[in-house]
N, C-alpha and C positions, 0 to 999 in steps of 0.2 A: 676833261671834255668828253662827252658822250657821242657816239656817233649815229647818226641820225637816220631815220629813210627816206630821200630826198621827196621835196612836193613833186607832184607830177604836172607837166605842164599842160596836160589835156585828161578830161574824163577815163574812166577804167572800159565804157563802151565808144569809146572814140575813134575805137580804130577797128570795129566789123565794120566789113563782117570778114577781115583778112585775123583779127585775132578779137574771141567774144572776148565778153567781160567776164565769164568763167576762167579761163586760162588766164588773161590780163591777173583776175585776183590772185589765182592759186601762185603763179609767178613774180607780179611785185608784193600782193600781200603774204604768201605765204614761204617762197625760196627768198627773195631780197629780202622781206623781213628777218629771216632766220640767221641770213649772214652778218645783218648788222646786230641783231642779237649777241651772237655769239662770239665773234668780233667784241663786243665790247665785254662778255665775258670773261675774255681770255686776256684781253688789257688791262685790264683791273688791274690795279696796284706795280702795273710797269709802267718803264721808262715808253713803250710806246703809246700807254694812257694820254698823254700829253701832244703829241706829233698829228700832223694833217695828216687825211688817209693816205694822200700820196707817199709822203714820208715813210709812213706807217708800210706801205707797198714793197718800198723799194727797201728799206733799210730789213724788214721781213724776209725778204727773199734770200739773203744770202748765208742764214742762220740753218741746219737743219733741227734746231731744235724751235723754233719759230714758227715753221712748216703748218701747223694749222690756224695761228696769227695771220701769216700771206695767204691762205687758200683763199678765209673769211674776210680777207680787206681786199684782197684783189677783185674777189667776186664782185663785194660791194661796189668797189670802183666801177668795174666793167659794167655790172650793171646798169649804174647813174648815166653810163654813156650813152647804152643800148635805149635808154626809153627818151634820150632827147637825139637819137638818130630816125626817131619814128614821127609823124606826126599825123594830125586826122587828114582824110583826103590827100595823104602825099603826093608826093610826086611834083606839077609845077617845073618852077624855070628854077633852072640852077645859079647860084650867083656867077657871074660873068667871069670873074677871074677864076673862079673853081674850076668853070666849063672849061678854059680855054688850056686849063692846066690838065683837064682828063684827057682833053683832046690831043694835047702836045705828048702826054704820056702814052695814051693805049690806040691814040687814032681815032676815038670815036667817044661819044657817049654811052652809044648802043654795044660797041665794043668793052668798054669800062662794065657797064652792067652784066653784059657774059660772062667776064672772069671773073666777075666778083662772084656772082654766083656759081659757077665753077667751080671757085675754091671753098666756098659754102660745102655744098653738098659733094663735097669731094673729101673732106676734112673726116677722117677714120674717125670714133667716137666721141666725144665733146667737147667742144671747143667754140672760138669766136673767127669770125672773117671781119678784119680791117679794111679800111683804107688810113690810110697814114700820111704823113708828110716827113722828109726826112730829108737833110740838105737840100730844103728845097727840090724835092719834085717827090712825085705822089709814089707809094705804090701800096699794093696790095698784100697782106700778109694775114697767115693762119697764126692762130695759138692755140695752142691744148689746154683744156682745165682752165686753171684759172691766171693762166701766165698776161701779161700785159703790156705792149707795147712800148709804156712808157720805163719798164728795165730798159730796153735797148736806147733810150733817149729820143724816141720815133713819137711826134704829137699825131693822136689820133683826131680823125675828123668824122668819122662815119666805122659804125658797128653793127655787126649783126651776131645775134645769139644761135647756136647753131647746136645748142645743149636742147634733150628731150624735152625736157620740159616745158620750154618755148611755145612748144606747139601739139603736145600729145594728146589733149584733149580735144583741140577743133581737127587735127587732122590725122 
């Protein structure tokens, strides 16, 4: 089974002019390409050839000879999350029980949105800013590289990319 680059659910100019379609390419066409690339490079002829990327994730991570196996399907992963955490025109109403869950967590919406970005741009060289879910109730967590929520058992629900790349071009 070859691993794929997932379809996008909206246009590559869908979402200026907060990100053009020049950075949109260079980043899901040219970095997520590259990971699913080489990902399936590096799977060739193993036992993780065969496994979902999840799989492929987790059971990777705990080998340090696998170590560029996990960098390339983590990223992968993370990525797939980051481009259906975005959508054109964001923003809008949250679904109700989401709301009622940030609100019960951080006090606020408007509160949830400051620490999230907070931990964004607060996160020392490259990494992702979560929201997660984890025994039922929400919270917020960094990772480095290409580490991924789901080691720890945490379902993600919302990601943001906080690697150069994301954004060097438009800003």
């Amino acid at each position: 089974m070859a691993f794929t680059l997932p379809a996008l659910p909206y246009t590559t100019n869908a979402l200026e002019p907060y990100m053009s379609a020049k950075t949109f390419g260079l980043h899901y066409g040219k970095h997520h390409r590259g990971y699913v690339d080489k990902l399936n490079e590096l799977v060739a002829g193993t036992a993780f050839e065969t496994m979902s990327l999840e799989d492929v994730v987790r059971y990777s991570h705990t080998t340090p000879d696998t170590e560029a196996i996990f960098n390339n399907a983590a990223q992968h992963w993370n990525h797939g999350k980051f481009w259906h955490s975005m959508k054109p025109n964001g923003g809008g109403a949250i679904p109700g029980g989401l709301e009622r869950q940030l609100i019960a967590e951080f006090g606020s919406v408007a509160a949830f949105k400051s620490e999230f970005v907070t931990q964004g741009v607060s996160l020392f060289g490259s990494g992702w800013v979560w929201l997660v879910e984890t025994a039922g109730r929400l919270k917020i967590l960094r990772t480095s590289n290409a580490v991924t929520p789901i080691l720890a058992g945490h379902k993600p629900l919302l990601v943001c990319d906080v690697w150069e790349h994301a954004y060097y071009v438009d800003y």
